[in-house]
N, C-alpha and C positions, 0 to 999 in steps of 0.2 A: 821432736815435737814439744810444744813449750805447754805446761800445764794450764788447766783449765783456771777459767775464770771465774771465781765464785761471784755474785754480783746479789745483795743482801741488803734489801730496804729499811730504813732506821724503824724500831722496833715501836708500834703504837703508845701512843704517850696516853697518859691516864685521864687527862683531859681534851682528847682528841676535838678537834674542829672540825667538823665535816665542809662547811664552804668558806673561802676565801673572807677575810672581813677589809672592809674600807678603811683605810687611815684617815684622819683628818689631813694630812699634806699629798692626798693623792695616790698615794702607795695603798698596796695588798698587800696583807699579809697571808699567808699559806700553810699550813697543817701537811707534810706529805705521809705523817707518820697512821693514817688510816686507810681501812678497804684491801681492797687484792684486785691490782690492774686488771680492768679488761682485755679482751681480743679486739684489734680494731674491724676485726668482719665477726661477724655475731652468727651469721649463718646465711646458706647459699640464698640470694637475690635478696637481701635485705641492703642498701646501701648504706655507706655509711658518710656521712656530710662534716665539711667545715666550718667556719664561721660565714666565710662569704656566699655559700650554698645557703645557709641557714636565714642570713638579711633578706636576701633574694626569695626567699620562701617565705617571709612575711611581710616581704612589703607587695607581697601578691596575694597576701590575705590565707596562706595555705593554713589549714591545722596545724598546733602544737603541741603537745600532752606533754605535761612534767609529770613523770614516774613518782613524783619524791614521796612521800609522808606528808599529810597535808600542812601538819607544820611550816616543814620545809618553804613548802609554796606560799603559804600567808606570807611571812615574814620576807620573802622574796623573791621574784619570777625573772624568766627573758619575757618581754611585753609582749600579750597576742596568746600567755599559754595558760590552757585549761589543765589543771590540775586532777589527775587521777592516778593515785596511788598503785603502785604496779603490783601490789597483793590485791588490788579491787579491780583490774582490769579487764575480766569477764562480763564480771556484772556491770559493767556499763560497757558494752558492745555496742548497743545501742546509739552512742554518740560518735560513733566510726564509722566514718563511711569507707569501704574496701575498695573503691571504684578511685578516689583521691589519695597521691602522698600524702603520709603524715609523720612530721617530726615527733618521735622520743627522745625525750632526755631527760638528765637524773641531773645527781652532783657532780659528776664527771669521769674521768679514765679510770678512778679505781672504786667507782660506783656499784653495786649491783642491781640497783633496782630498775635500769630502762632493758638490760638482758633479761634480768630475770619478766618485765612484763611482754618483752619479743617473743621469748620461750614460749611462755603462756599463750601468745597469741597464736601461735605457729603451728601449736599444739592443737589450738580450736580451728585450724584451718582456715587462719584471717591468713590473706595473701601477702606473699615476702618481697612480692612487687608497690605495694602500695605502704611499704614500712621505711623509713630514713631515719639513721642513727647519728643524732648529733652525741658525739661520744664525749667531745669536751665538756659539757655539758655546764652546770653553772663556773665550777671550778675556771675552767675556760674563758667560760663568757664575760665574769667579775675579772680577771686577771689582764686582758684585755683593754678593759678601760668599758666596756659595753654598759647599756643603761640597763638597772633594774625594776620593778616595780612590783609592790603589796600584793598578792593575790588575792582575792573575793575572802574577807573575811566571816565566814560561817557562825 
């Protein structure tokens, strides 16, 4: 039997990027040296969606929430999303309707902030049917070539 594979992500660098940046010639640049990959199932009946799932969801007008830190979301969104920080995501229940999909997402696959606002929500007994996890999240969606846009500056 052949020894095991050790498999060891480059060590976070001191000045970590958390999202992808724009080149002037069209290229992304990428940071993989942050975070601690997620699970791509987050928990039983929550789905978890692609990019093509994800267009398809807004060009239908469905809800979007960015988990991120509202930083995050000022300085740059997927278009169509309402920014709500996944440490505040009780306190605006309010703006979720449990009866409608709604996409979460963060900064991407080694994000914690759209798990951790699932958890929270799962915990309050918001339903795991009416939750869709775009897990790629901006990482993804900027890598891609996808459009971004300003969030609501506060």
């Amino acid at each position: 039997m052949p020894d095991a594979i050790k498999l060891k992500r480059r060590p976070r660098r001191e000045d970590a990027c958390m999202v992808p940046r724009r080149l002037d010639d069209g290229l992304v640049q990428v940071d993989p040296s942050w975070g601690t990959v997620q699970s791509i199932e987050l928990a039983p009946g929550v789905r978890t969606i692609g990019e093509l799932e994800l267009i398809h969801h807004i060009e239908h007008r469905g809800p979007l929430i960015d988990t991120r830190q509202p930083h995050f979301h000022r300085d740059a969104t997927i278009p169509g999303a309402h920014g709500i920080a996944h440490d505040r995501i009780l306190s605006h229940l309010d703006q979720l309707d449990p009866s409608v999909p709604t996409v979460f997402f963060c900064n991407g696959p080694q994000c914690a902030a759209t798990p951790d606002a699932v958890r929270t929500l799962l915990e309050a007994g918001y339903p795991a049917e009416a939750i869709l996890y775009y897990r790629g999240g901006m990482h993804d969606w900027i890598t891609l070539g996808y459009p971004t846009v300003p969030g609501p500056q506060a």
